[in-house]
C-alpha positions as semicolon CSV with decimal commas, in nm:
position;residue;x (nm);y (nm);z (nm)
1;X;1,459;-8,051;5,768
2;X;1,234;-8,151;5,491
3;X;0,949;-7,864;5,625
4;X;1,237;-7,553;5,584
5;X;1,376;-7,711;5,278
6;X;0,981;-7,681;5,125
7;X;0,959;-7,303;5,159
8;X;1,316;-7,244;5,068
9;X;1,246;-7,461;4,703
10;X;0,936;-7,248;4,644
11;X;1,078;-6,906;4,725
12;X;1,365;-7,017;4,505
13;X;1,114;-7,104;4,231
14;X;0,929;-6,779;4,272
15;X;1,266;-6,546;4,212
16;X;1,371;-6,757;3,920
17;X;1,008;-6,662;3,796
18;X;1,003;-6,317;3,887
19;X;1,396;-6,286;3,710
20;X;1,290;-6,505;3,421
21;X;0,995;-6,238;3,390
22;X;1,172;-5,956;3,403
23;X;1,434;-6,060;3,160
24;X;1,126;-6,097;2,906
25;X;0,996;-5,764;2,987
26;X;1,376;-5,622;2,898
27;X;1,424;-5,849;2,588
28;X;1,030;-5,730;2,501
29;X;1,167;-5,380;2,485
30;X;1,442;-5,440;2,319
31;X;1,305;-5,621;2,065
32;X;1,027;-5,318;2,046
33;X;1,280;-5,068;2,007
34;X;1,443;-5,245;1,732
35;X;1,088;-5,284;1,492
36;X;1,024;-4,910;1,583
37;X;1,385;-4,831;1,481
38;X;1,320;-4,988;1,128
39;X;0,966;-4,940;1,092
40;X;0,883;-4,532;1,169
41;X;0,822;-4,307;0,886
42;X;1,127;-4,086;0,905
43;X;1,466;-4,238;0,821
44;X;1,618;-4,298;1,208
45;X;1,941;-4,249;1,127
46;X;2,018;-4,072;0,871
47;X;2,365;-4,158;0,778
48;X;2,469;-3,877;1,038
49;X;2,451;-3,609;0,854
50;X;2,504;-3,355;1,076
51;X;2,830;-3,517;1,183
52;X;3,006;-3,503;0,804
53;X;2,863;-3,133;0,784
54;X;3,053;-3,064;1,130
55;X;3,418;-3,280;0,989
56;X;3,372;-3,131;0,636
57;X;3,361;-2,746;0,787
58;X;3,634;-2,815;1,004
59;X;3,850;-3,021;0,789
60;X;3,792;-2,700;0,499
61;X;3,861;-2,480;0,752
62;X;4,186;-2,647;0,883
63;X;4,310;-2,603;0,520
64;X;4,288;-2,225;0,511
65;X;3,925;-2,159;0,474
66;X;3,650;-1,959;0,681
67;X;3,492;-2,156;0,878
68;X;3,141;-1,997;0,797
69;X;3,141;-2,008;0,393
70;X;3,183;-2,379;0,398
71;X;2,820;-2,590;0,270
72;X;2,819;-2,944;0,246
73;X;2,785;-3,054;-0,106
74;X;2,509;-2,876;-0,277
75;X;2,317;-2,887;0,048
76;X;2,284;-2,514;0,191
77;X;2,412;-2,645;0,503
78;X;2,720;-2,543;0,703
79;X;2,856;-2,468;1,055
80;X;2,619;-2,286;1,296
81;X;2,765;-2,331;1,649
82;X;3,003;-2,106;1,768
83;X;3,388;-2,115;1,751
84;X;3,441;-2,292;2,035
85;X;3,234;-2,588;1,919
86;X;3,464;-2,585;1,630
87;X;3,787;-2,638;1,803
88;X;3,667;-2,919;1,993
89;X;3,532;-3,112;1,685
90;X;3,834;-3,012;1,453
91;X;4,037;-3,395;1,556
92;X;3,728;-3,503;1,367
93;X;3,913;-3,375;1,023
94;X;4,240;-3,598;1,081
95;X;4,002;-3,974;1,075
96;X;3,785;-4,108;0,853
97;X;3,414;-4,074;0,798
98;X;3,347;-4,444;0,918
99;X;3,568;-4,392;1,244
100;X;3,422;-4,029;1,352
101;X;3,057;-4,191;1,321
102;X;3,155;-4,497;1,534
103;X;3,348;-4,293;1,779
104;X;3,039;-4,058;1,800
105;X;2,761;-4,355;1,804
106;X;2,979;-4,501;2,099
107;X;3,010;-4,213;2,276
108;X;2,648;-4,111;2,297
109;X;2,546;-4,447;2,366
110;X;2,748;-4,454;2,710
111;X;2,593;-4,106;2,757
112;X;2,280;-4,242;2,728
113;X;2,342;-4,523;2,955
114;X;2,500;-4,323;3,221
115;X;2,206;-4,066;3,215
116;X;1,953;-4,380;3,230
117;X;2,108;-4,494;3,554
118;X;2,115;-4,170;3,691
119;X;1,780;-4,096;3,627
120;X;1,609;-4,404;3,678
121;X;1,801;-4,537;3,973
122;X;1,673;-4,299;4,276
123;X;1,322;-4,404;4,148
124;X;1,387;-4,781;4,127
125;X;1,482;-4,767;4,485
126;X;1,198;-4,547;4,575
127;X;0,900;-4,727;4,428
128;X;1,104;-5,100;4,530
129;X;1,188;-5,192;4,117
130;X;1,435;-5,417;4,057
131;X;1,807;-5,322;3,958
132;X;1,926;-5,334;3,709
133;X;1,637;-5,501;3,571
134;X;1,426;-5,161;3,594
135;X;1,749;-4,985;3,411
136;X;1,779;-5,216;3,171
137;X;1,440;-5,199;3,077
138;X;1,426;-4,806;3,040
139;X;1,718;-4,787;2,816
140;X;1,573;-4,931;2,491
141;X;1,229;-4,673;2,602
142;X;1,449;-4,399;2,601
143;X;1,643;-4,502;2,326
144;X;1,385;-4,538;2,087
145;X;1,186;-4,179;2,165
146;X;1,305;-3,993;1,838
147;X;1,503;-3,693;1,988
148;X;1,727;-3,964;2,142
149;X;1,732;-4,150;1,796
150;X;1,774;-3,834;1,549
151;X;2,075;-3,729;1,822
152;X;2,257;-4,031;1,748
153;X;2,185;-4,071;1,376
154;X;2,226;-3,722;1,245
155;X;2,558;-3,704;1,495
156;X;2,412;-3,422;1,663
157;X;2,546;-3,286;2,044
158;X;2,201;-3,290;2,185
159;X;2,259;-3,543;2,464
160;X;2,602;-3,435;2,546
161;X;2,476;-3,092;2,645
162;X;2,188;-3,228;2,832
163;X;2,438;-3,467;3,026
164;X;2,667;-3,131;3,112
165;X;2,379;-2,976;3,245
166;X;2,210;-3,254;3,438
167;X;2,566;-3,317;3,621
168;X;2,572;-2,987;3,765
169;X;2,225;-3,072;3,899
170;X;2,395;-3,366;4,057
171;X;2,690;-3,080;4,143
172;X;2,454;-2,903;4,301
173;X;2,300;-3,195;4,527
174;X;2,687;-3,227;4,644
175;X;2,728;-2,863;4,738
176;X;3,024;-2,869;4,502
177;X;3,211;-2,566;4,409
178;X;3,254;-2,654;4,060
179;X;2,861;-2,658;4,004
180;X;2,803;-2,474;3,644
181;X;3,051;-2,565;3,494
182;X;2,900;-2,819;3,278
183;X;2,647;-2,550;3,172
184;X;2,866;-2,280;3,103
185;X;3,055;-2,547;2,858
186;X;2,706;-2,615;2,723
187;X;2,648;-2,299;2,648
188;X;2,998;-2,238;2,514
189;X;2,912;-2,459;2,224
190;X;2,574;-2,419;2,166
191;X;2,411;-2,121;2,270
192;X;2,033;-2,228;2,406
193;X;2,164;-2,371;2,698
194;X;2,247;-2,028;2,779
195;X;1,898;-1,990;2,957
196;X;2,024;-2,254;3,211
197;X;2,248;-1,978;3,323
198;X;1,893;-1,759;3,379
199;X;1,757;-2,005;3,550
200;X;2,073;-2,091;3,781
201;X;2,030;-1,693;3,886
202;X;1,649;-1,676;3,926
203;X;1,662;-1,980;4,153
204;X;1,930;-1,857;4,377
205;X;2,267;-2,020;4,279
206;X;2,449;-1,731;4,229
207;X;2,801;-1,890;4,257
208;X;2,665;-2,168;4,018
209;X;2,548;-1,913;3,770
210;X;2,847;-1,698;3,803
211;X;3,112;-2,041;3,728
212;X;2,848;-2,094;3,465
213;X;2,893;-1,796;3,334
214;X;3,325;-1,728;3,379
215;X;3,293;-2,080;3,230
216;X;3,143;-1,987;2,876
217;X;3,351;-1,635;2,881
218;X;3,641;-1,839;2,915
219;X;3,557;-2,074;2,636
220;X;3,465;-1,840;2,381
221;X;3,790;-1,594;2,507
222;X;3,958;-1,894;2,381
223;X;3,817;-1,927;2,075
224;X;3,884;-1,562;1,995
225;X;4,267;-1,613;2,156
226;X;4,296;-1,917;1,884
227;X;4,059;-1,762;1,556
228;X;3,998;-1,405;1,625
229;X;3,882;-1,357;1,276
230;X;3,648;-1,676;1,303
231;X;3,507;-1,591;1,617
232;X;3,492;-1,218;1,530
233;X;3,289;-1,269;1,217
234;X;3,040;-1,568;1,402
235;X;2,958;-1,244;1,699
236;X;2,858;-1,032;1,487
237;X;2,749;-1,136;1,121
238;X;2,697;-1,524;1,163
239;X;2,512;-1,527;1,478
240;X;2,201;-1,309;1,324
241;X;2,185;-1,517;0,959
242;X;1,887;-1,701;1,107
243;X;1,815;-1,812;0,704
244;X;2,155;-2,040;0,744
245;X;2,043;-2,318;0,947
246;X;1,722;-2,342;0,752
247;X;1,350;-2,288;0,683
248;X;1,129;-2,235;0,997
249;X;0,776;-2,431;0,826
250;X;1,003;-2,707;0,785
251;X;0,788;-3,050;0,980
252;X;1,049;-3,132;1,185
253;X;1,155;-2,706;1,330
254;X;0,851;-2,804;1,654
255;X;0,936;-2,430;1,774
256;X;0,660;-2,172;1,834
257;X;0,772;-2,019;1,537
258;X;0,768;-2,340;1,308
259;X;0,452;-2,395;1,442
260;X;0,339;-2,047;1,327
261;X;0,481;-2,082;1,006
262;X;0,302;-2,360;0,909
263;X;-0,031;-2,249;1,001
264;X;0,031;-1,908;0,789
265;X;0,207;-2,112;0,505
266;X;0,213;-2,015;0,193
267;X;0,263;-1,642;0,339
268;X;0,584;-1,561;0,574
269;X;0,466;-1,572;0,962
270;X;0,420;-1,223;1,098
271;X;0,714;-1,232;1,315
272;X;0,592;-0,927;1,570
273;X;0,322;-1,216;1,702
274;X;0,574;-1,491;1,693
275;X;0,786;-1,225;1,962
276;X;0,480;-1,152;2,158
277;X;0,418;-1,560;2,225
278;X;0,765;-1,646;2,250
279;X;0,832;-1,360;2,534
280;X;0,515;-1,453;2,692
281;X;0,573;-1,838;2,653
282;X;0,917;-1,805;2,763
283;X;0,850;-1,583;3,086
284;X;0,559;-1,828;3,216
285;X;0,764;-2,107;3,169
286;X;1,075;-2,022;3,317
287;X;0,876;-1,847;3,636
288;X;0,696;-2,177;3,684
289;X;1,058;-2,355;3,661
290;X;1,174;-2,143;3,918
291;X;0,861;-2,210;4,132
292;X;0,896;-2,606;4,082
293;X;1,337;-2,549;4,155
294;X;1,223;-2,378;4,491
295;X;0,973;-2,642;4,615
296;X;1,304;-2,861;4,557
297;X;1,223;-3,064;4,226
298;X;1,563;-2,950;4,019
299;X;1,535;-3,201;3,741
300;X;1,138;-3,063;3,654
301;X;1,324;-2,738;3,693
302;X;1,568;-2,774;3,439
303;X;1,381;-3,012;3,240
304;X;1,130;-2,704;3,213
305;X;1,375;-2,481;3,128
306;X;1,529;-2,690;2,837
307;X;1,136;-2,715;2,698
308;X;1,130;-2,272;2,746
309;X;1,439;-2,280;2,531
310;X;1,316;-2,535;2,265
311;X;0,969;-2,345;2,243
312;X;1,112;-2,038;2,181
313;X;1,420;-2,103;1,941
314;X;1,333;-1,963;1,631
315;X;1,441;-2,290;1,469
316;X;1,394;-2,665;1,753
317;X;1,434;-2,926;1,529
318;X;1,295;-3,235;1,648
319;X;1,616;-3,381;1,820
320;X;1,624;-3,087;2,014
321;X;1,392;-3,210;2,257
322;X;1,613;-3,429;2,427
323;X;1,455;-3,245;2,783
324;X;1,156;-3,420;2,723
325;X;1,355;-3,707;2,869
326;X;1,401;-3,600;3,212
327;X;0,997;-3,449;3,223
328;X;0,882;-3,751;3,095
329;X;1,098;-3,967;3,402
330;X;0,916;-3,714;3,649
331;X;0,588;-3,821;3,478
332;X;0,642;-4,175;3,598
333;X;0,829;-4,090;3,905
334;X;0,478;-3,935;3,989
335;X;0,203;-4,185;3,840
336;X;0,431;-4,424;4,070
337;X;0,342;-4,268;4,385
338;X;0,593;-3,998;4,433
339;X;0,368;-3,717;4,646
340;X;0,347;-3,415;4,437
341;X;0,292;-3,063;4,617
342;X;-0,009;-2,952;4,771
343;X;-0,207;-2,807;4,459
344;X;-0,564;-2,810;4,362
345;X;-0,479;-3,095;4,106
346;X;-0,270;-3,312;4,356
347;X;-0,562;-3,554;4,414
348;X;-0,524;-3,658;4,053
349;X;-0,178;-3,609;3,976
350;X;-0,100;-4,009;3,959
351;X;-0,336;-4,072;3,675
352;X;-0,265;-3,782;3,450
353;X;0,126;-3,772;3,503
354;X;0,066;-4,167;3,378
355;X;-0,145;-4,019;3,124
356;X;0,079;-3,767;3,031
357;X;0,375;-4,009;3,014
358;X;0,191;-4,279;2,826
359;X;0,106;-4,018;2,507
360;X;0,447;-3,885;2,518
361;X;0,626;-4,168;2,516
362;X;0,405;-4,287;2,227
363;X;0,374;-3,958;2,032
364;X;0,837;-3,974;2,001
365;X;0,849;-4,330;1,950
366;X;0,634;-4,319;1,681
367;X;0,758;-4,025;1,490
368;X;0,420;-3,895;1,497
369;X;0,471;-3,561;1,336
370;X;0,601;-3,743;0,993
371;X;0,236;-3,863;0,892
372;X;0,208;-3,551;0,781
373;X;0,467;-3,415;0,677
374;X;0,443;-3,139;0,374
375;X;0,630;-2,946;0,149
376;X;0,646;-2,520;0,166
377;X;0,287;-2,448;0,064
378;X;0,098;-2,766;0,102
379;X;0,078;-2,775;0,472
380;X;-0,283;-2,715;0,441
381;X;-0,367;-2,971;0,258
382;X;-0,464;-3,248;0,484
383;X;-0,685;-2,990;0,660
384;X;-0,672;-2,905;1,076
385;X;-0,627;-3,299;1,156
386;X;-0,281;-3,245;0,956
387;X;-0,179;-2,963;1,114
388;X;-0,244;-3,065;1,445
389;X;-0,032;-3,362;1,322
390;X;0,250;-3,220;1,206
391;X;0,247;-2,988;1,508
392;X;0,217;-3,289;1,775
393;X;0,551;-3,182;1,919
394;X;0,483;-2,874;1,960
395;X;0,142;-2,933;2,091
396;X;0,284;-3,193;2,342
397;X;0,575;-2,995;2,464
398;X;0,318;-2,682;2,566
399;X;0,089;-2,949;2,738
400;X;0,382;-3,069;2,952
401;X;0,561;-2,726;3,014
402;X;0,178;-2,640;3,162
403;X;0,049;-3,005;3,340
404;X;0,430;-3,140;3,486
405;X;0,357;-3,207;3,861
406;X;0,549;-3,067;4,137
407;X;0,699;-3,323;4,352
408;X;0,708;-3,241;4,705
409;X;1,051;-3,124;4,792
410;X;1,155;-3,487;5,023
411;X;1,074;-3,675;4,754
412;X;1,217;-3,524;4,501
413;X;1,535;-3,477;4,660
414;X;1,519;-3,848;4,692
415;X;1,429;-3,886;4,346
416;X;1,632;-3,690;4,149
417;X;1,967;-3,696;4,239
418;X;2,189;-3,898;4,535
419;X;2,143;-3,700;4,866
420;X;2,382;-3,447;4,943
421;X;2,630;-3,515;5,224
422;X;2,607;-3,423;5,574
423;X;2,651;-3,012;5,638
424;X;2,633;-2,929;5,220
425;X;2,324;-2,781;5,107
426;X;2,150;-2,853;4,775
427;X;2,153;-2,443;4,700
């Protein structure tokens, strides 16, 4: 007796190590998340901003005025989404301030959660991590990369939409019939997500892309059925005042354009070779989406596809790049051990997808791109080093959107998204 009760002392001494450890790992990171909350150079939260310019336009416009004329204080800001979006902010007008930012801080942080599980789950059971230990360490990573933290502090929509469109990726593991309809609302309030729709088509999910698509009409036939003046005037005079939602050399617009803009600052960037890069950026990137979708690796897919849309934008502020999220979980899914496809650079895909994944998650947690950040005609003035800089984003995003490996199609199924269930299929 005394021989088995030996081993079974020690192995119950070496898990209360191992859980003891990985509770310090997880209270490490959160601790780490809460410094780099206080501690990086732009303002985290920014007493959601965003969100009061969103209650203020509908609360003016609930009381008899257009939607579209309304700026928040002396601010130039006002209400760029589309009518739709409107309607299904406008309870926001009938509580106060305090409770619309608590509601909205609540809700995106149980978005956040839920999309942490999802994504990091598959690979905690691939690679053997602990649950929920491995979960529960991720969530104050993700948490503190800046698109995630600018989301929740200006009261911006940026990880709602990415949650809509991740689920019908999980829709379309399932072989469900309502797949794309999380996109179409996406891109019923905000129109970017729009090229999700594109790629939906391109990659063969025609019924996807068409309840994708009857999804949005629907939602904006609404809009017009309930404001037909509002939602006439946003089609056709709103939508093309690019100058409303504000200047494109501005440090924190990480487009192809803002990036432009600041290199030609203090003249206007010629806009002709802004088109030219954009249509050329935007065709190589959604191509090679549709490439990594067919080799079965949805979430680089989409996560590719949301980094096309963010390049191109005339105006990607930095919360925008929320899809850096799900690239950078394929990152580590890979410089785990994941097998990528066969490619000339598969031999060393581990070490520079842990590369890769290392400087991104350092270059958003640290709010690089503020070091630097400059006023309209000074954005020359800390030379090329300040440039390149302010432009780490941008920079970043295009080195991803080129170098994100292509798991092979097992794995990723594996990986990405619960298995679909006996006689579905995953198109």
């Amino acid at each position: 007796m005394r021989r088995r009760t030996r081993p079974r002392a020690a192995a119950s001494r070496v898990g209360a190590v191992r859980v003891a450890a990985q509770a310090g790992v997880v209270l490490a990171l959160v601790a780490l998340a809460a410094v780099v909350s206080v501690v990086v150079p732009n303002d985290p939260w920014h007493d959601f901003f965003d969100l009061r310019v969103y209650r203020g336009a509908v609360a003016s416009w609930l009381e008899g005025r257009p939607l579209y004329d309304y700026t928040y204080g002396r601010t130039p800001y006002g209400f760029t989404y589309p009518p739709f979006a409107a309607l299904l902010v406008a309870p926001m007008a009938l509580l106060p301030p305090a409770a619309v930012a608590a509601g909205h801080t609540l809700l995106n942080l149980a978005v956040l959660t839920g999309l942490t599980w999802w994504l990091v789950t598959p690979l905690a059971r691939r690679h053997g991590w602990p649950l929920p230990s491995a979960w529960l360490a991720a969530l104050p990573v993700l948490f503190v990369l800046e698109p995630v933290r600018e989301t929740i502090g200006y009261g911006q929509v940026n990880l709602l939409l990415a949650a809509l469109v991740l689920a019908d990726v999980a829709a379309l593991r399932r072989g469900s019939r309502w797949a794309g309809v999380g996109t179409g609302l996406a891109a019923a309030v905000k129109l970017t997500p729009g090229l999700f729709v594109v790629y939906l088509l391109l990659t063969g999910r025609r019924r996807a892309a068409g309840v994708a698509t009857a999804t949005t009409a629907a939602a904006t036939l609404l809009a017009f059925a309930v404001a037909p003046a509002t939602s006439w005037r946003f089609w056709t005079q709103t939508l093309w005042q690019t100058e409303r939602v504000g200047r494109p050399d501005k440090t924190s617009n990480q487009s192809l354009l803002g990036g432009l803009a600041r290199l030609t600052d203090p003249a206007d960037p010629p806009r002709l070779l802004w088109l030219l890069a954009a249509v050329v950026v935007l065709v190589a990137v959604v191509a090679r989406a549709v490439r990594v979708a067919r080799a079965g690796d949805d979430l680089a897919g989409v996560a590719l596809t949301g980094l096309a849309a963010c390049l191109v934008s005339p105006i990607s502020w930095s919360h925008h790049f929320v899809w850096l999220v799900p690239a950078l979980v394929v990152l580590v899914d890979v410089a785990a051990g994941t097998p990528t496809a066969p490619g000339r650079w598969q031999a060393r895909s581990r070490a520079a997808a842990g590369t890769l994944a290392a400087v991104t998650t350092v270059v958003l947690a640290s709010s690089a791109i503020w070091f630097a950040e400059a006023d309209p005609g000074h954005h020359h003035d800390l030379g090329v080093a300040g440039l390149l800089v302010e432009d780490l984003w941008l920079l970043l995003t295009l080195a991803v959107v080129v170098a994100l490996p292509v798991r092979a199609g097992r794995a990723a199924a594996r990986t990405t998204a619960p298995s679909p269930p006996a006689g579905s299929s995953p198109r």
